[in-house]
C-alpha positions in Angstrom: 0.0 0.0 0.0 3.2 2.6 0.3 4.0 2.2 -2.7 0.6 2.8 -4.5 0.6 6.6 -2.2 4.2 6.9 -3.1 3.3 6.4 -6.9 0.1 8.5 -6.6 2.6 11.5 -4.7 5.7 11.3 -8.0 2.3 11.2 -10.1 1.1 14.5 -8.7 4.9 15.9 -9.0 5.5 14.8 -12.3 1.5 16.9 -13.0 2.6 20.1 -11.2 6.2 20.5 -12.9 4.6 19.0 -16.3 1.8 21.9 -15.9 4.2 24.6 -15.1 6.5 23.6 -18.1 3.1 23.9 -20.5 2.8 27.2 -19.0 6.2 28.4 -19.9 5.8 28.2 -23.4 7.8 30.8 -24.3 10.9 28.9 -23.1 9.5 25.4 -24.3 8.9 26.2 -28.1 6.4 24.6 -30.1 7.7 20.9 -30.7 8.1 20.3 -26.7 5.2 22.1 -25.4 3.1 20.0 -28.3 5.0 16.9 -26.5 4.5 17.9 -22.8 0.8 18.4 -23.4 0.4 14.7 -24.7 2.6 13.7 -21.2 -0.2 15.7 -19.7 -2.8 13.6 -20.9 -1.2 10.5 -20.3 -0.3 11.8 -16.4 -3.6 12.6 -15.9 -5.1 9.7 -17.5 -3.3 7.1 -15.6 -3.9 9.7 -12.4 -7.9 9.1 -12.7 -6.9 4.6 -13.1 -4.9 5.3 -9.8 -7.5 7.2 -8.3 -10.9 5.9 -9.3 -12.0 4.9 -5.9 -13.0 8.6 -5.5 -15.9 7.8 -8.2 -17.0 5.0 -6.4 -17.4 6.6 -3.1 -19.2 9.5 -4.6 -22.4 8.2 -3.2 -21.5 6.9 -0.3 -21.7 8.7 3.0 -23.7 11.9 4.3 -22.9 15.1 2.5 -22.0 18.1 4.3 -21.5 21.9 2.6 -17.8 21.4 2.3 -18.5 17.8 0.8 -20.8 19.1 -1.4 -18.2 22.0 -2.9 -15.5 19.7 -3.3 -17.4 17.3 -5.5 -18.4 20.0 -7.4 -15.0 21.3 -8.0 -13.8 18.2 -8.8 -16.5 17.2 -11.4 -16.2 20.8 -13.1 -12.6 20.0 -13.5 -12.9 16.5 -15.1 -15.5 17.8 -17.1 -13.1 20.8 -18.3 -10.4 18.2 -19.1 
Protein backbone atom coordinates (compact mmCIF):
# COMPACT_ATOMS: atom_id res chain seq x y z
CA UNK A 1 0.00 0.00 0.00
CA UNK A 2 3.20 2.56 0.33
CA UNK A 3 4.03 2.23 -2.74
CA UNK A 4 0.63 2.79 -4.50
CA UNK A 5 0.56 6.57 -2.23
CA UNK A 6 4.22 6.89 -3.09
CA UNK A 7 3.31 6.38 -6.89
CA UNK A 8 0.13 8.54 -6.62
CA UNK A 9 2.64 11.46 -4.65
CA UNK A 10 5.66 11.30 -7.95
CA UNK A 11 2.32 11.24 -10.14
CA UNK A 12 1.13 14.52 -8.75
CA UNK A 13 4.86 15.87 -9.03
CA UNK A 14 5.52 14.80 -12.30
CA UNK A 15 1.49 16.93 -13.04
CA UNK A 16 2.64 20.06 -11.22
CA UNK A 17 6.20 20.52 -12.92
CA UNK A 18 4.60 19.01 -16.35
CA UNK A 19 1.76 21.90 -15.93
CA UNK A 20 4.22 24.65 -15.09
CA UNK A 21 6.47 23.61 -18.11
CA UNK A 22 3.07 23.93 -20.49
CA UNK A 23 2.78 27.23 -18.97
CA UNK A 24 6.15 28.38 -19.89
CA UNK A 25 5.78 28.25 -23.43
CA UNK A 26 7.76 30.76 -24.29
CA UNK A 27 10.85 28.95 -23.06
CA UNK A 28 9.49 25.43 -24.30
CA UNK A 29 8.93 26.16 -28.09
CA UNK A 30 6.42 24.62 -30.14
CA UNK A 31 7.71 20.94 -30.72
CA UNK A 32 8.08 20.26 -26.67
CA UNK A 33 5.19 22.14 -25.41
CA UNK A 34 3.08 19.97 -28.30
CA UNK A 35 4.98 16.93 -26.49
CA UNK A 36 4.47 17.94 -22.76
CA UNK A 37 0.79 18.43 -23.41
CA UNK A 38 0.45 14.73 -24.69
CA UNK A 39 2.56 13.66 -21.22
CA UNK A 40 -0.19 15.69 -19.71
CA UNK A 41 -2.85 13.61 -20.93
CA UNK A 42 -1.17 10.54 -20.29
CA UNK A 43 -0.32 11.78 -16.44
CA UNK A 44 -3.62 12.55 -15.93
CA UNK A 45 -5.06 9.71 -17.50
CA UNK A 46 -3.33 7.15 -15.64
CA UNK A 47 -3.87 9.72 -12.42
CA UNK A 48 -7.91 9.06 -12.72
CA UNK A 49 -6.89 4.56 -13.10
CA UNK A 50 -4.90 5.27 -9.77
CA UNK A 51 -7.52 7.18 -8.34
CA UNK A 52 -10.88 5.93 -9.30
CA UNK A 53 -12.04 4.87 -5.86
CA UNK A 54 -13.02 8.59 -5.55
CA UNK A 55 -15.92 7.76 -8.15
CA UNK A 56 -17.04 4.96 -6.38
CA UNK A 57 -17.42 6.57 -3.07
CA UNK A 58 -19.21 9.55 -4.59
CA UNK A 59 -22.40 8.17 -3.19
CA UNK A 60 -21.50 6.93 -0.25
CA UNK A 61 -21.66 8.69 3.03
CA UNK A 62 -23.70 11.89 4.29
CA UNK A 63 -22.85 15.14 2.48
CA UNK A 64 -21.99 18.06 4.34
CA UNK A 65 -21.55 21.94 2.61
CA UNK A 66 -17.81 21.39 2.31
CA UNK A 67 -18.47 17.78 0.77
CA UNK A 68 -20.83 19.11 -1.40
CA UNK A 69 -18.21 22.03 -2.89
CA UNK A 70 -15.47 19.70 -3.25
CA UNK A 71 -17.41 17.28 -5.50
CA UNK A 72 -18.43 20.01 -7.45
CA UNK A 73 -15.01 21.29 -8.02
CA UNK A 74 -13.82 18.20 -8.84
CA UNK A 75 -16.48 17.24 -11.36
CA UNK A 76 -16.25 20.77 -13.14
CA UNK A 77 -12.55 19.97 -13.47
CA UNK A 78 -12.93 16.47 -15.07
CA UNK A 79 -15.53 17.83 -17.09
CA UNK A 80 -13.08 20.77 -18.35
CA UNK A 81 -10.43 18.16 -19.05
Amino acid sequence: MKSKNTVKRVLDVALTVTLLLLMAFQVTEQLAHEWLGITMVVLTVVHQVLNRKFYAAIFKGRYSPLRVFQLIVNLLLVLSF
